[in-house]
C-alpha positions as CSV (number, residue, x, y, z in Angstrom):
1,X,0.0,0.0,0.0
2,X,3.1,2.4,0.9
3,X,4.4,2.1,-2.4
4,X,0.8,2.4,-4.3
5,X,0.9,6.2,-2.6
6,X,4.1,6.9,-3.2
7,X,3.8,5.8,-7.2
8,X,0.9,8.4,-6.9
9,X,3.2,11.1,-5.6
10,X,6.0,10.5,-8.0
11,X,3.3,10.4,-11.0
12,X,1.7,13.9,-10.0
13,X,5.1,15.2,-9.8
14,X,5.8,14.1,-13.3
15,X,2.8,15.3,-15.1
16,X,3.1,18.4,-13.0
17,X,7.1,19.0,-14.4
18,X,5.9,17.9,-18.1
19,X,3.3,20.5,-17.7
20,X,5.2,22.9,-16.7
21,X,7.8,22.9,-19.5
22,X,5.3,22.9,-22.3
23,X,4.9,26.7,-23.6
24,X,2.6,28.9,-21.6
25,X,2.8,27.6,-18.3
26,X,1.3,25.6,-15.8
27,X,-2.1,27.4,-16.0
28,X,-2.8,27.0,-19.4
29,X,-1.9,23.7,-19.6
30,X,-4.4,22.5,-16.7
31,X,-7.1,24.3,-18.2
32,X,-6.4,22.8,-21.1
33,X,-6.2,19.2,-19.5
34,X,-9.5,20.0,-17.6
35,X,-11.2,20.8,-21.1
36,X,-9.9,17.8,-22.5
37,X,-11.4,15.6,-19.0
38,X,-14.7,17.2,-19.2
39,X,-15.1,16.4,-23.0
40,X,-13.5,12.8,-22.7
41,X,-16.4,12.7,-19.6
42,X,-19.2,13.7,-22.6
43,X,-17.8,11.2,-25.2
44,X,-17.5,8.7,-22.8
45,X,-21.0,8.7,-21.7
46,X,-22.1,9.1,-25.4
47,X,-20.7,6.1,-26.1
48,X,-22.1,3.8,-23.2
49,X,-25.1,4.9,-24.7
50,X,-25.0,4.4,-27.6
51,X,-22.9,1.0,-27.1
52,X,-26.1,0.2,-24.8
53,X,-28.8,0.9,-27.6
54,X,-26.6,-1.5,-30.1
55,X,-26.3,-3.7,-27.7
56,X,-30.4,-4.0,-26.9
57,X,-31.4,-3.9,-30.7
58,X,-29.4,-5.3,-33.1
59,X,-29.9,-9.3,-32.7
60,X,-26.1,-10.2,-34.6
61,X,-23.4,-10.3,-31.9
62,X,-20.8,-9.9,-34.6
63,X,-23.1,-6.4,-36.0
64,X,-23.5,-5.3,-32.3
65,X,-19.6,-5.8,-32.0
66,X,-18.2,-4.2,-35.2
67,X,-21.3,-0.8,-34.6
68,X,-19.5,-0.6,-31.1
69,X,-16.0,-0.4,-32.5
70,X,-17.3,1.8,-35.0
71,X,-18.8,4.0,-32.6
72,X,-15.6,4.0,-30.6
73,X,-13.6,5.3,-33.7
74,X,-15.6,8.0,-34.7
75,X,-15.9,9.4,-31.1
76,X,-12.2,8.7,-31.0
77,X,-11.9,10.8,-34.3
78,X,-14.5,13.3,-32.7
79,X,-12.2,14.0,-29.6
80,X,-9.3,14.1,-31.5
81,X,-10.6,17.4,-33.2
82,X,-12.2,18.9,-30.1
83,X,-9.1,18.4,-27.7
84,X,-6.7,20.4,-29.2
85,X,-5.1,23.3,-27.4
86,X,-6.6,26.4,-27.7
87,X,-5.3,29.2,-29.4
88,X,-3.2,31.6,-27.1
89,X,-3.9,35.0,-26.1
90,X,-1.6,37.7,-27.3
C-alpha cells in the first residue's frame, strides 16, 4: 500500500514537471487538461449509450460488436478534433 501512494506522488510530480515545461505555463496547460477531461467525460457517456442501444437492438453479436468499435472510432476521431489546445492570447 506504501508504495501504491508513493507511485501516486511521483506520477503527480511528473505530469506536473511535463506540464510545466510545455509553452505557456502551468495554468494553461491544466485548463487545457481539464477541457480535455470534461469532454473525454461527454464522449465517454455518449458512447455507453450508444454502445447500450446497439447492444439491446441489433440481434447479430458480430453487428452489435463491429457498430460498437465503430462507434468508438468516430468518437475517437471526434475527440481528437475537439481536444486540441486552444489558441493563445496575445
Amino acid at each position: 500500500m506504501r508504495g501504491f501512494v508513493i507511485g501516486l506522488f511521483l506520477f503527480l510530480f511528473l505530469v506536473l514537471s511535463v506540464l510545466s515545461l510545455r509553452p505557456d505555463g502551468l495554468r494553461n496547460q491544466l485548463r487545457n487538461v481539464a477541457r480535455r477531461f470534461k469532454i473525454a467525460l461527454l464522449l465517454g457517456g455518449a458512447y455507453l449509450v450508444a454502445s447500450g442501444v446497439l447492444r439491446l437492438t441489433v440481434r447479430d453479436p458480430n453487428a452489435s460488436m463491429w457498430g460498437t468499435i465503430g462507434v468508438a472510432l468516430g468518437l475517437a476521431l471526434v475527440f481528437v478534433f475537439l481536444a486540441q489546445d486552444r489558441p493563445l492570447k496575445s
